[in-house]
C-alpha positions as a Markdown table, in Angstrom:
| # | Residue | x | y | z |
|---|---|---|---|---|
| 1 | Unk | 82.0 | 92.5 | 115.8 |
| 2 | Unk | 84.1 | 93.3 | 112.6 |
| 3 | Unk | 82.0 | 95.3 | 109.8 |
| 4 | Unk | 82.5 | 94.2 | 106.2 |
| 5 | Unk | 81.6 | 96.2 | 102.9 |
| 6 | Unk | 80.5 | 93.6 | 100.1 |
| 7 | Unk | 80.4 | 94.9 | 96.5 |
| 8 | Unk | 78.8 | 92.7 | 94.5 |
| 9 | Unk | 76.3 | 92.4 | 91.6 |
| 10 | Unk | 75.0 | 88.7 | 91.8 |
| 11 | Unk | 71.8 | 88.3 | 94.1 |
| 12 | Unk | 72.2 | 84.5 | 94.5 |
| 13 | Unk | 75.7 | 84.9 | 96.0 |
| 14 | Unk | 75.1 | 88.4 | 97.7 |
| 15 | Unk | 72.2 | 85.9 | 99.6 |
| 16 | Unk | 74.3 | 82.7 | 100.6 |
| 17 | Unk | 77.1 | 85.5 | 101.7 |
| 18 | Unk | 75.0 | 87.5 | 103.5 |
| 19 | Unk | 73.1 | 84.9 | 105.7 |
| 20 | Unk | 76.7 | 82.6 | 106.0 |
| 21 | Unk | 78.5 | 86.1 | 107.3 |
| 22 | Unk | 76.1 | 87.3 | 109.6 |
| 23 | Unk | 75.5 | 83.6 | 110.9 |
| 24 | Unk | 79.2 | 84.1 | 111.8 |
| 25 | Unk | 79.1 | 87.5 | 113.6 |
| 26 | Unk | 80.5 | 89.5 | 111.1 |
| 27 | Unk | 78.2 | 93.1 | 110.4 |
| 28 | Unk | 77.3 | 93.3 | 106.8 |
| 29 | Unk | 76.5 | 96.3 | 104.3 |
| 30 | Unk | 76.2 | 95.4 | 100.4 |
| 31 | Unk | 76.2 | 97.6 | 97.6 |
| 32 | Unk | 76.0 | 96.6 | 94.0 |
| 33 | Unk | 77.6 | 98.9 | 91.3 |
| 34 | Unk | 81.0 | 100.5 | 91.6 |
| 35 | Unk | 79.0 | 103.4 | 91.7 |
| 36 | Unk | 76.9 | 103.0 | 94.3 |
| 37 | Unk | 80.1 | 101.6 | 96.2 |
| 38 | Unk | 82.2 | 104.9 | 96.3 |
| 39 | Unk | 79.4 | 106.7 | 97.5 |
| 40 | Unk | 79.2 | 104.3 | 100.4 |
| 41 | Unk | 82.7 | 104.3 | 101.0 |
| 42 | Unk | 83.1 | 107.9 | 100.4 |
| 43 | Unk | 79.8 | 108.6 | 103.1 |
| 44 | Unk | 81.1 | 105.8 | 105.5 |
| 45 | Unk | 84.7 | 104.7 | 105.4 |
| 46 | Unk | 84.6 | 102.6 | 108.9 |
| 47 | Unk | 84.7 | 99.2 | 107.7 |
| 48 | Unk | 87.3 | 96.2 | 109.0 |
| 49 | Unk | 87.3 | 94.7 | 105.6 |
| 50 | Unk | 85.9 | 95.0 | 102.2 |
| 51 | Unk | 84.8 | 92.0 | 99.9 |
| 52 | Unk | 85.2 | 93.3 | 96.1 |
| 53 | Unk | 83.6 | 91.8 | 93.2 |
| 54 | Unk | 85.7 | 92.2 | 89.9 |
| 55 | Unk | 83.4 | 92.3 | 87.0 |
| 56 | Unk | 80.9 | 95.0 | 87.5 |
| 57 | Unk | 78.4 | 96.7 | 85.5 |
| 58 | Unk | 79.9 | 100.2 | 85.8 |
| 59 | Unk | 83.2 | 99.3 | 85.9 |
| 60 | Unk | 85.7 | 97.1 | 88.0 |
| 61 | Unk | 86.4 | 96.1 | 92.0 |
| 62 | Unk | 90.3 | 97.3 | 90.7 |
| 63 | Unk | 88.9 | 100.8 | 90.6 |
| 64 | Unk | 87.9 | 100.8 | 93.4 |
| 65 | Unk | 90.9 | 99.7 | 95.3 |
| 66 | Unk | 93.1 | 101.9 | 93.5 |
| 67 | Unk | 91.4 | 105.1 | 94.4 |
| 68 | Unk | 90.5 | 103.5 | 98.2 |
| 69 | Unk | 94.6 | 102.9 | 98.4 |
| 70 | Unk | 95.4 | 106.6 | 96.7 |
| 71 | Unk | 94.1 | 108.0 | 100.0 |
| 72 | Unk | 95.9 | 106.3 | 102.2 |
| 73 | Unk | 93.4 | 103.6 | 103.6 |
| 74 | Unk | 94.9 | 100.8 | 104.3 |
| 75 | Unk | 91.9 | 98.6 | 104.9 |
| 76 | Unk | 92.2 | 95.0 | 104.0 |
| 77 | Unk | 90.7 | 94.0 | 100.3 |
| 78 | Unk | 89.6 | 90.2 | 99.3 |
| 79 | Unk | 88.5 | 90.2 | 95.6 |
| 80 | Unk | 85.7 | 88.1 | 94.6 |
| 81 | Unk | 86.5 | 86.6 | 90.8 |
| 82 | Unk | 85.5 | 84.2 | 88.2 |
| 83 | Unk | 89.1 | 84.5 | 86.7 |
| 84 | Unk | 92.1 | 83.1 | 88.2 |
| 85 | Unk | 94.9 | 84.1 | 85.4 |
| 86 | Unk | 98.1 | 84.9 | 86.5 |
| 87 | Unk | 97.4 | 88.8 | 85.3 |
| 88 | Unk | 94.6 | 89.1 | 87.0 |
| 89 | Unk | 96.5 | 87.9 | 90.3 |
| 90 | Unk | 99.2 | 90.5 | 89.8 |
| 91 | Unk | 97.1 | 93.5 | 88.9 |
| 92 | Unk | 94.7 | 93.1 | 91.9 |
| 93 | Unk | 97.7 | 92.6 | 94.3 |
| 94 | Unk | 99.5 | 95.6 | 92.6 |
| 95 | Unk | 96.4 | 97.5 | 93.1 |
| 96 | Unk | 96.5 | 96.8 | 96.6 |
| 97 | Unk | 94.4 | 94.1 | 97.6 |
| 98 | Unk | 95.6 | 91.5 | 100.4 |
| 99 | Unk | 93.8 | 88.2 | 99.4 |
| 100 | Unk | 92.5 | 86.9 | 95.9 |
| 101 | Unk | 89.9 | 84.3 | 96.0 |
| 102 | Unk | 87.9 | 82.6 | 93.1 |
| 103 | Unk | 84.5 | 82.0 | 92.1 |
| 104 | Unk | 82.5 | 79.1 | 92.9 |
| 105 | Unk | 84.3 | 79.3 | 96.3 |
| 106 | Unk | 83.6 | 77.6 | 100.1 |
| 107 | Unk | 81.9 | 79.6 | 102.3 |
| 108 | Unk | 83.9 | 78.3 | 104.9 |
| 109 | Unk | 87.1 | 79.1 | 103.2 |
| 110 | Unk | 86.0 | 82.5 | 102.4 |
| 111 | Unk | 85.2 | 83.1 | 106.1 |
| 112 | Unk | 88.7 | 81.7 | 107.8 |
| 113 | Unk | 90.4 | 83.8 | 104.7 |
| 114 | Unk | 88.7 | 87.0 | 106.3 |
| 115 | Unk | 89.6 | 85.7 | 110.1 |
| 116 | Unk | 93.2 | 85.4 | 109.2 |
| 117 | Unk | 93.3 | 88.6 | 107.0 |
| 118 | Unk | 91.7 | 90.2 | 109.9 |
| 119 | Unk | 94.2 | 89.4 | 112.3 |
| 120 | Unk | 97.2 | 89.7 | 110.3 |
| 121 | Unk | 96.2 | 93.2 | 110.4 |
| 122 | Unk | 95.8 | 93.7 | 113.7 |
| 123 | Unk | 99.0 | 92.2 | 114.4 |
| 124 | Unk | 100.9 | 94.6 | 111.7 |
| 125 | Unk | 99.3 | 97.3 | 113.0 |
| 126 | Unk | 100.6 | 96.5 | 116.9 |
| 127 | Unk | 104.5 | 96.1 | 115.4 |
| 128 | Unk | 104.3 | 98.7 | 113.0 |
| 129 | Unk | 107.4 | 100.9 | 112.9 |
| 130 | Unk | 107.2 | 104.8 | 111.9 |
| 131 | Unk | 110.7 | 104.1 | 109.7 |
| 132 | Unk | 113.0 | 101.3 | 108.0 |
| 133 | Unk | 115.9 | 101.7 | 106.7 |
| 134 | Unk | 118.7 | 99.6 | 106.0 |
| 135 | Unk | 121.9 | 100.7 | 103.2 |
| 136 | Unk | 120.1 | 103.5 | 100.8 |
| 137 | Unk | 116.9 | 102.5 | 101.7 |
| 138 | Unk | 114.4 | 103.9 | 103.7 |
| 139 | Unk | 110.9 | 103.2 | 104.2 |
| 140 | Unk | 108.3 | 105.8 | 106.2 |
| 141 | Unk | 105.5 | 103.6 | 107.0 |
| 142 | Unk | 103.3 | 105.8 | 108.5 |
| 143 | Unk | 103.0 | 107.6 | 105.2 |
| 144 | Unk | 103.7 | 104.1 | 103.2 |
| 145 | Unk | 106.4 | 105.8 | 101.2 |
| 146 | Unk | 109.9 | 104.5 | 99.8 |
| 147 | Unk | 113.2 | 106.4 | 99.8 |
| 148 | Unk | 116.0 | 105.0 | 97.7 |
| 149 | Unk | 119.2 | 107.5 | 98.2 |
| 150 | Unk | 116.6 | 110.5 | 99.6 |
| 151 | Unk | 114.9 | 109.9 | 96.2 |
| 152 | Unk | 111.3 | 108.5 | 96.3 |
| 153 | Unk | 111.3 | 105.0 | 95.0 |
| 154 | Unk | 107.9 | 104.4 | 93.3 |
| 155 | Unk | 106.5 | 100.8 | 94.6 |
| 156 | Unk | 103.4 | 99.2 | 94.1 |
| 157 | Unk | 101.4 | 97.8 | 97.5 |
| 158 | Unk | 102.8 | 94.6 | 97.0 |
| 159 | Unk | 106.5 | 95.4 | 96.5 |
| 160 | Unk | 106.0 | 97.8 | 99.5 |
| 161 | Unk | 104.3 | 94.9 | 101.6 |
| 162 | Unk | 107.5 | 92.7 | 100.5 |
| 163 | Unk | 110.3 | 95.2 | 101.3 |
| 164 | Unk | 108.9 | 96.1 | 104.7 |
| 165 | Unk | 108.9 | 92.3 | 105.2 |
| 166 | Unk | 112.3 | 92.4 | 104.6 |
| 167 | Unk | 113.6 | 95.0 | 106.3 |
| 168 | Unk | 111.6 | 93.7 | 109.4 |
| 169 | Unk | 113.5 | 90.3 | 109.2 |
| 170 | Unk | 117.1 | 92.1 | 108.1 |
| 171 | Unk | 120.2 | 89.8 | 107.9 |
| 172 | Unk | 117.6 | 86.4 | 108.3 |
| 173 | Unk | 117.1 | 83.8 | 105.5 |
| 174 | Unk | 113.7 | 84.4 | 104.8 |
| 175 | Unk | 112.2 | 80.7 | 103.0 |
| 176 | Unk | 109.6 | 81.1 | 100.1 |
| 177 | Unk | 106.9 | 79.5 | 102.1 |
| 178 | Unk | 107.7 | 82.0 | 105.2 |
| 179 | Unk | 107.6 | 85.0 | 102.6 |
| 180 | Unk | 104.2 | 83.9 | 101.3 |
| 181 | Unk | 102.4 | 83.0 | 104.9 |
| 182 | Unk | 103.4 | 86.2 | 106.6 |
| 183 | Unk | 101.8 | 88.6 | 102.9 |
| 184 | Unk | 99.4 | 86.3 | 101.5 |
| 185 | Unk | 98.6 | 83.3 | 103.7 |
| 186 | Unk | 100.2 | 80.8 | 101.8 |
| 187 | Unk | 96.9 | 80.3 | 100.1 |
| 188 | Unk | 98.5 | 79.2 | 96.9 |
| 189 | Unk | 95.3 | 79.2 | 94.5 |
| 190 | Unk | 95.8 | 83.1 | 94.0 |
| 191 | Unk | 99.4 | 83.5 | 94.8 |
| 192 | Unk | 102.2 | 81.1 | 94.0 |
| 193 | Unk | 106.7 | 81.0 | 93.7 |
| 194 | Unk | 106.5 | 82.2 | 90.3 |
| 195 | Unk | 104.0 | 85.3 | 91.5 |
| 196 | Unk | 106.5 | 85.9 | 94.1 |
| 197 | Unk | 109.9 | 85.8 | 91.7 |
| 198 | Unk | 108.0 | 88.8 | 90.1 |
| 199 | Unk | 107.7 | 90.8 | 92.8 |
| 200 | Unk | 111.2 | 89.8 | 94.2 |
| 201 | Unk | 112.6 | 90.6 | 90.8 |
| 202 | Unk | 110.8 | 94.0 | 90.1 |
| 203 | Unk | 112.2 | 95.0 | 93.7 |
| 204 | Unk | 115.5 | 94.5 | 92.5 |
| 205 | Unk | 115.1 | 96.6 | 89.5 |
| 206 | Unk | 113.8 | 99.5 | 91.4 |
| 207 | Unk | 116.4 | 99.0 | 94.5 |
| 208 | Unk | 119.3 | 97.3 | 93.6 |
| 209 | Unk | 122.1 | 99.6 | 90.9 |
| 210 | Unk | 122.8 | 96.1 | 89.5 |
| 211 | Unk | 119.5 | 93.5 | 89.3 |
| 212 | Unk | 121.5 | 91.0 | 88.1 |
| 213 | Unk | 124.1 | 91.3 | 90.8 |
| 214 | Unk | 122.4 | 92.2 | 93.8 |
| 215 | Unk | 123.8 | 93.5 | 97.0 |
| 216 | Unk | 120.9 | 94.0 | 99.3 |
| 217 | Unk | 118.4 | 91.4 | 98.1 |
| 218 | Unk | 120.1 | 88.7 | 97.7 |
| 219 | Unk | 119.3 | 84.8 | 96.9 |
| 220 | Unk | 120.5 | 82.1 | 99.2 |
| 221 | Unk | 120.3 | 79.2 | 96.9 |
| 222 | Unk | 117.9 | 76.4 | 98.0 |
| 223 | Unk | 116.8 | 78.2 | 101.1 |
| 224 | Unk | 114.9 | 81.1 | 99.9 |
| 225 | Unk | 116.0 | 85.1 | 100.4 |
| 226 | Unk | 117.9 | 87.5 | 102.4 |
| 227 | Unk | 117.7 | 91.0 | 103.0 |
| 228 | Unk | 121.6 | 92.2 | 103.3 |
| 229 | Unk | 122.6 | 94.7 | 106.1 |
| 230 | Unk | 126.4 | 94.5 | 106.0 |
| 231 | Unk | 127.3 | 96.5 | 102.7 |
| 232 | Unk | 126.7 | 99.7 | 102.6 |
């Protein structure tokens, strides 16, 4: 049975979450200030999953994240919001969490969201490599840090997520659809192509001596992207 951390301030929805998640086998704690939620996190870090409300009364679910992801836990985040903006998007995925989905929302959809997050995670774990590399790049993921000519290359969680995609796949065409499935779950209401061509082109401006003319990440027109391995 996977355990789940809920932070959330709204008693109607903690109720219909609570009974729905526990009807479907998951273990359940709830806490309901930012506050009271590093404490519980601090106290008891062994959760599967955390479910993160945005707009708190003491502060924001992005805090939280942020300072969960600063220590190196890699537990998967969903964030629970009433706005669906495009810079709300970006900042919780930058922050580090893995899903993004917005209020009023299925239950049902909420619970396969967490199934598949769930077992992404297992499944990244299981393939995990200790280090990447590929030209002038190298990527140590068991401390989740960058290396761009032995310098450290300062990525957000979602750039990292995306390089280490690429470097998994090196040399394939990797299509926009593929690239969203395997780091979001192609669930398009809180990630979509013009989300991604951030993150692709913010990669190149931190990897790539020429962003404009790239040598490693490179676009294969009408197909989607490939991650170069043959210059050097």
């Amino acid at each position: 049975m996977n355990r789940l951390l809920l932070l959330e301030d709204d008693e109607s929805l903690i109720e219909g979450l609570a009974y729905t998640l526990k009807k479907e086998g998951f273990i359940l704690d709830v806490v309901r200030s930012l506050g009271e939620a590093k404490i519980k996190q601090d106290a008891d870090s062994c959760y599967d999953l955390l479910l993160l409300d945005v707009t708190l009364p003491d502060g924001s679910g992005f805090e939280l994240c942020e300072s969960i992801r600063e220590k190196g836990d890699m537990t998967p985040i969903i964030f629970l919001t009433a706005s669906d903006e495009e810079t709300s998007v970006i900042r919780g995925l930058d922050c580090g969490g893995d899903d993004y989905i917005t209020k009023p929302f299925k239950l049902g959809e909420l619970c396969s969201r967490i199934r598949a997050l769930l077992r992404r995670s297992a499944m990244q774990e299981e393939r995990r490599e200790d280090c990447l590399t590929s030209g002038p790049v190298r990527v140590d993921t068991a401390k989740g840090k960058v290396f761009l000519r032995d310098e450290r290359a300062e990525l957000t969680l979602a750039e990292y997520r995306l390089l280490v995609l690429f470097l998994q796949h090196k040399g394939r065409i990797l299509t926009r659809d593929f690239i969203l499935n395997a780091l979001w779950d192609g669930r398009g209401s809180y990630v979509d192509d013009n989300t991604l061509s951030v993150y692709i082109r913010r990669l190149r401006e931190k990897l790539e001596k020429d962003p404009s003319n790239p040598q490693y990440l490179i676009t294969v027109r009408g197909m989607g992207y490939r991650w170069e391995v043959e210059k050097s």
